[in-house]
Legacy VTK file of the C-alpha trace (Angstrom):
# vtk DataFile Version 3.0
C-alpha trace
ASCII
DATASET POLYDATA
POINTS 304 float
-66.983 -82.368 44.112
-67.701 -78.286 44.729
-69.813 -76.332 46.340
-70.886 -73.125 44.977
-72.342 -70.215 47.658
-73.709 -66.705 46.843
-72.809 -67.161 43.044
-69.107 -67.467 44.036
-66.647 -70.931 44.139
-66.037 -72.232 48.081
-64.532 -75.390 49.924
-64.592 -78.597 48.673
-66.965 -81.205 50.610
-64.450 -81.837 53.063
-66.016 -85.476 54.209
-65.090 -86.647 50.780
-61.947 -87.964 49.890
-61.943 -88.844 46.119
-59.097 -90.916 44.718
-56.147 -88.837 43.368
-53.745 -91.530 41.516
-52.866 -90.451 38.027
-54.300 -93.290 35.239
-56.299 -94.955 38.129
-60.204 -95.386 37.386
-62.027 -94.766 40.494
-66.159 -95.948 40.886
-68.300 -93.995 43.220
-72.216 -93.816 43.432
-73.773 -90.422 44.096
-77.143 -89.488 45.772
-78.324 -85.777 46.317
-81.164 -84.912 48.284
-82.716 -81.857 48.275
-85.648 -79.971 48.263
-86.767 -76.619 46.129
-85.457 -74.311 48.487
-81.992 -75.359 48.181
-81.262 -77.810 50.724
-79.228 -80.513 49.620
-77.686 -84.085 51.607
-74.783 -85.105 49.745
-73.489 -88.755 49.956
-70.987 -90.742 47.962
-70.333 -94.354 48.095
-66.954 -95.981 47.062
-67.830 -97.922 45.227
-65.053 -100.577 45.536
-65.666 -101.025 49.457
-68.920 -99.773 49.516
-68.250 -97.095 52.562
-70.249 -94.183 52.728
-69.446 -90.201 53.618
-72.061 -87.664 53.760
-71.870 -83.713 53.997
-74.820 -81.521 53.874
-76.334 -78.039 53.148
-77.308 -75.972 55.624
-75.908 -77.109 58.963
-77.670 -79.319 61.189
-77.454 -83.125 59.636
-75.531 -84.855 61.948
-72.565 -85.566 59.780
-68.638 -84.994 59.655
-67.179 -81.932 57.473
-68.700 -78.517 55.946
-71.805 -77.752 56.454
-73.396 -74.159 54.624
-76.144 -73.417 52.432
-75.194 -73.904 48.556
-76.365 -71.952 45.215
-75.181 -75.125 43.052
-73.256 -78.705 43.482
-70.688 -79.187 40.479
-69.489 -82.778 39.986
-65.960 -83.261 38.165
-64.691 -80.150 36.275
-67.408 -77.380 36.264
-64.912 -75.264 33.527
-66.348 -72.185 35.724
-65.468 -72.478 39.183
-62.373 -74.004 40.785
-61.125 -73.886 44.173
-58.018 -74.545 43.648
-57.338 -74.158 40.290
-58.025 -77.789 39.450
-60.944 -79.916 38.653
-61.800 -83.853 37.646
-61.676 -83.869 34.099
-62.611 -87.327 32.548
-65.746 -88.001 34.382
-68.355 -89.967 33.173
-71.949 -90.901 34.713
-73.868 -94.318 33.330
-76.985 -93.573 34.449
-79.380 -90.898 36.615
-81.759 -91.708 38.606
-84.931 -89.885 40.039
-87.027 -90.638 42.550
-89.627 -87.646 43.896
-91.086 -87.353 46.975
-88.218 -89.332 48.765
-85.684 -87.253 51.166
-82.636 -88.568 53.214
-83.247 -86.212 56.220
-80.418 -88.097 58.564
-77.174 -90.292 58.665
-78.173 -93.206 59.649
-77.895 -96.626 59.830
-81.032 -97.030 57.817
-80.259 -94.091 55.185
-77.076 -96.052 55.072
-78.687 -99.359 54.009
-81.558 -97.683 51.541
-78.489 -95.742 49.566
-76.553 -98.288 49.542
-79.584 -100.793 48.261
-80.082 -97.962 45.800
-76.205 -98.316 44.330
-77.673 -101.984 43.771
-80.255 -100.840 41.670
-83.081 -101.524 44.420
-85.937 -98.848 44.610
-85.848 -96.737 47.995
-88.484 -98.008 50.255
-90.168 -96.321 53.334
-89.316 -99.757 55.818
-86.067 -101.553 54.809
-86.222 -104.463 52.941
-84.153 -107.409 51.685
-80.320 -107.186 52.413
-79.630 -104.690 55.489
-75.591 -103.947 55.286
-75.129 -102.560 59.085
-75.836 -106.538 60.352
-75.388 -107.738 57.130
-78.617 -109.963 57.597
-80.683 -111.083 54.852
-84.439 -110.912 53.792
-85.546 -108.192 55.919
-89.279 -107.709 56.152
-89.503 -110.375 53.439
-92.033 -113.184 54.561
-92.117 -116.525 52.289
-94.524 -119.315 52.287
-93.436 -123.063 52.740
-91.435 -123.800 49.659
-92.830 -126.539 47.331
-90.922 -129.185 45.796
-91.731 -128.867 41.759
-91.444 -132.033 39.806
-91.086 -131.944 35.874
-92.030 -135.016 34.008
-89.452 -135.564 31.315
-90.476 -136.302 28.013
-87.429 -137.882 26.436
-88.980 -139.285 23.408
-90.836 -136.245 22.528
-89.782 -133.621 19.430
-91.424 -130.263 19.387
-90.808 -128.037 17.073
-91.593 -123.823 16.146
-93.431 -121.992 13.323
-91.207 -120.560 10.648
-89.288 -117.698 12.667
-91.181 -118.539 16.153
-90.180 -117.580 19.328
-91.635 -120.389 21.339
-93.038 -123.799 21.072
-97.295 -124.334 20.509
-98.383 -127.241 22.703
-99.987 -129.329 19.833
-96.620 -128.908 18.200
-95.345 -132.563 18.836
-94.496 -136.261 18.044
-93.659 -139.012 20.240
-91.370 -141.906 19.298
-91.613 -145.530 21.551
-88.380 -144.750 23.150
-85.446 -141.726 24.420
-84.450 -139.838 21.615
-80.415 -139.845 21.320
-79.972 -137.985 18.779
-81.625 -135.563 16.122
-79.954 -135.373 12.711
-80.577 -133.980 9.299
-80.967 -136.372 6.546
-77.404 -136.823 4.659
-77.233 -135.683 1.076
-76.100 -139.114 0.395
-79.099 -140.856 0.967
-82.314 -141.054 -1.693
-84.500 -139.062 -3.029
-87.070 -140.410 -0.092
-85.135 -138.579 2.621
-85.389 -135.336 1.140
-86.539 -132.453 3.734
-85.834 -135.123 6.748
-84.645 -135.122 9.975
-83.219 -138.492 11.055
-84.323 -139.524 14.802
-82.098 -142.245 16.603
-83.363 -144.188 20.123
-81.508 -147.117 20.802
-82.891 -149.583 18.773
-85.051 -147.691 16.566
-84.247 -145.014 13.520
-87.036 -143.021 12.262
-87.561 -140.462 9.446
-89.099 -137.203 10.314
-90.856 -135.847 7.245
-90.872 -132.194 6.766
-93.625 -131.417 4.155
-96.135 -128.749 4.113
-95.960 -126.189 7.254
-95.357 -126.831 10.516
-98.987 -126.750 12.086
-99.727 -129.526 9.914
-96.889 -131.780 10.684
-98.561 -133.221 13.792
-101.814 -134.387 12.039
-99.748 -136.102 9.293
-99.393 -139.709 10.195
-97.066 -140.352 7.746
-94.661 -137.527 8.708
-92.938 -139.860 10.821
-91.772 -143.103 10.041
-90.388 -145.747 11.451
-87.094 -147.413 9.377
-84.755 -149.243 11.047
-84.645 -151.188 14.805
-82.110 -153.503 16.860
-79.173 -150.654 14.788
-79.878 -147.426 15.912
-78.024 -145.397 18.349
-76.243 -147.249 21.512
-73.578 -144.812 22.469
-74.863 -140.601 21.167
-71.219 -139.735 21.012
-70.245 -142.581 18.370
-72.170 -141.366 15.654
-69.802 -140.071 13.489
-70.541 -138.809 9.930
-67.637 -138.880 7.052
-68.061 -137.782 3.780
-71.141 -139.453 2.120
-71.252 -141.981 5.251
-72.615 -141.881 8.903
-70.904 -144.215 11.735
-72.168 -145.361 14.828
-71.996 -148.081 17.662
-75.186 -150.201 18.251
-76.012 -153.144 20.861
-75.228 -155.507 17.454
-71.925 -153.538 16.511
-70.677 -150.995 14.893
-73.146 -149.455 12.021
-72.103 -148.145 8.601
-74.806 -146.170 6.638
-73.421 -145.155 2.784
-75.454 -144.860 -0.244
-74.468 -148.401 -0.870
-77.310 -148.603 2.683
-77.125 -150.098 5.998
-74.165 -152.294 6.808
-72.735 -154.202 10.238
-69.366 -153.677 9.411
-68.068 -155.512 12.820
-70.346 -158.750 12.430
-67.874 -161.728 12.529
-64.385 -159.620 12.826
-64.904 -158.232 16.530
-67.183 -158.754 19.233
-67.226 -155.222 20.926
-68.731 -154.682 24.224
-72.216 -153.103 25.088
-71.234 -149.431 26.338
-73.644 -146.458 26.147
-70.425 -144.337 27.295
-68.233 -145.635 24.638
-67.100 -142.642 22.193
-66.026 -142.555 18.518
-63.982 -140.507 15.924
-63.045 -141.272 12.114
-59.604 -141.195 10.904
-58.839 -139.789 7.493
-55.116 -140.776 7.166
-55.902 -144.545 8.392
-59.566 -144.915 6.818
-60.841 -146.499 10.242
-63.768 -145.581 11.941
-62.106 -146.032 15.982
-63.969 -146.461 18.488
-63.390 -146.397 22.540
-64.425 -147.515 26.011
-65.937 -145.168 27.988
-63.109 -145.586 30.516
-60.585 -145.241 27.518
-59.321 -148.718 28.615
-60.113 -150.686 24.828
-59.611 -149.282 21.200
-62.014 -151.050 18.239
-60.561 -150.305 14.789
-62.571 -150.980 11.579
LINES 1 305
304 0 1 2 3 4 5 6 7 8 9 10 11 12 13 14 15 16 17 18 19 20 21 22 23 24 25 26 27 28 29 30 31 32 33 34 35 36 37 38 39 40 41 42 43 44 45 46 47 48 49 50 51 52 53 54 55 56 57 58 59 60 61 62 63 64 65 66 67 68 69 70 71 72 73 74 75 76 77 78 79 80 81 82 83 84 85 86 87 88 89 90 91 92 93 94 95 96 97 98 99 100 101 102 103 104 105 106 107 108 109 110 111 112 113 114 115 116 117 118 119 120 121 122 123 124 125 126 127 128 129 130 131 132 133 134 135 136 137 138 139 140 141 142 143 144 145 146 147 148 149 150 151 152 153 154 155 156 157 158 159 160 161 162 163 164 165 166 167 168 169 170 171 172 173 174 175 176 177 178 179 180 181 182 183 184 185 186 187 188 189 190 191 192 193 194 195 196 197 198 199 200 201 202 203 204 205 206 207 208 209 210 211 212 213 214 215 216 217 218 219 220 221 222 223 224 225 226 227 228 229 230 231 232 233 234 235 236 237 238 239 240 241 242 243 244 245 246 247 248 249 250 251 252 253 254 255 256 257 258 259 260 261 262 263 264 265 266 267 268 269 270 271 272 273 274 275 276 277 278 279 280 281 282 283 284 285 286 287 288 289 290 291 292 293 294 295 296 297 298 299 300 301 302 303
């Protein structure tokens, strides 16, 4: 950082001690201000620490190092004039930023706080607000109201859906089934002609065919767009549904479920009695054939 007076190279800002390790990335924030006539404040934040230095043009800011009137600040290598035969070659700036009609006349605390809110990306305000780093205290000249406690209902057995390509959900786009939806599937290729352009909805006892025909804002209206298909063999457990090849798996209050083009099958009734576990989970194994499934505590192993 140079200083250029009366057209010719002089010191350095001599407050500002910029890192000098070879290969090392340093990060520092700048803020000039100046006026027209040629008055500048110079400060520099580290940006690692945050800690703050300050020299200014002319004399008379109360501040530590050179003080004189300048023609021109040059950040990094200017390629013109050099002090020392040197400059900081390498140096890149993300952003600038301007603000007009704002001047840090002084080094103080305050300036210290606004620049420093400004390296944060905060606008420069007239009184402080928000974080104030000299006593690090928070929410300076910030009032808030009593807080309100903000309860959502949950709508667990509700599917919404977008337009084609939307960006957000219309409030007539809806359905409702009787119970919590566990899971939301599309319709296998396996199964009929009937489920084609379907998404399959599982509750716990119920499994229901969402039709998707026509456009979106017309599913709602359609009564027959949903429809209910199965009950007491839907979904128990979400994370035993498990879908191999041309069949789907899963573990329901009556057992464990097989659905194949062949249809719907209880493929545990009269070899196991398994016990009711919403946290029981469930993989398929290719080299043994067997759908396994396991307590949620990993304590029992089912086989089929």
């Amino acid at each position: 950082v140079e200083k250029v007076v009366g057209g010719a190279p002089s010191s350095e800002f001599s407050a500002i001690t910029a890192g000098i390790t070879a290969s090392t990335d340093y990060e520092y924030f700048f803020c000039i201000s100046g006026e027209a006539d040629g008055d500048v404040n110079f400060f520099i934040i580290d940006a690692t620490d945050l800690t703050i230095t300050c020299e200014a043009c002319p004399a008379g800011l109360a501040t530590t190092g050179n003080s004189s009137t300048a023609d021109s600040i040059y950040l990094g290598d200017n390629n013109v004039y050099t002090t020392n035969g040197e400059g900081v070659n390498n140096m890149y700036f993300d952003q600038f930023y301007f603000e007009e009609s704002f001047r840090f006349t002084d080094i103080s605390a305050d300036t210290q706080n606004t620049i420093k809110n400004i390296a944060n990306f905060m606008p420069p305000f007239e009184t402080m607000l928000g974080y104030k780093y000299s006593d690090t205290t928070y929410n300076n000249n910030i009032t808030f109201e009593d807080s309100k406690l903000i309860e959502l209902k949950e709508y667990k057995n509700m599917i919404v859906w977008s337009d084609i390509n939307g960006v957000n959900f219309p409030d007539l786009y809806f359905k409702r089934v009787t119970e919590p939806i566990n899971a939301i599937i599309s319709a296998p290729s396996f199964l009929k002609y009937q489920y084609e352009n379907t998404n399959i909805i599982f509750t716990r006892n119920t499994i229901s065919r969402f039709i998707l025909s026509g456009t979106p804002d017309g599913w709602r209206a359609q009564t027959e767009s949903l429809v209910g298909e199965y009950k007491q063999v839907a979904l128990l457990a979400n994370k035993t549904l498990v879908k191999w090849k041309n069949t789907l798996f899963w573990l329901s209050e009556s057992g464990a479920i097989m659905w194949s083009p062949d249809g719907l099958k209880l493929i545990s009734k009269n070899r196991i009695e398994i016990e009711i576990d919403e946290d029981a989970i469930a993989f398929f194994s290719p080299i043994r054939n067997q759908y396994i499934v396991s307590d949620g505590g990993l304590s029992r192993t089912y086989n089929y």
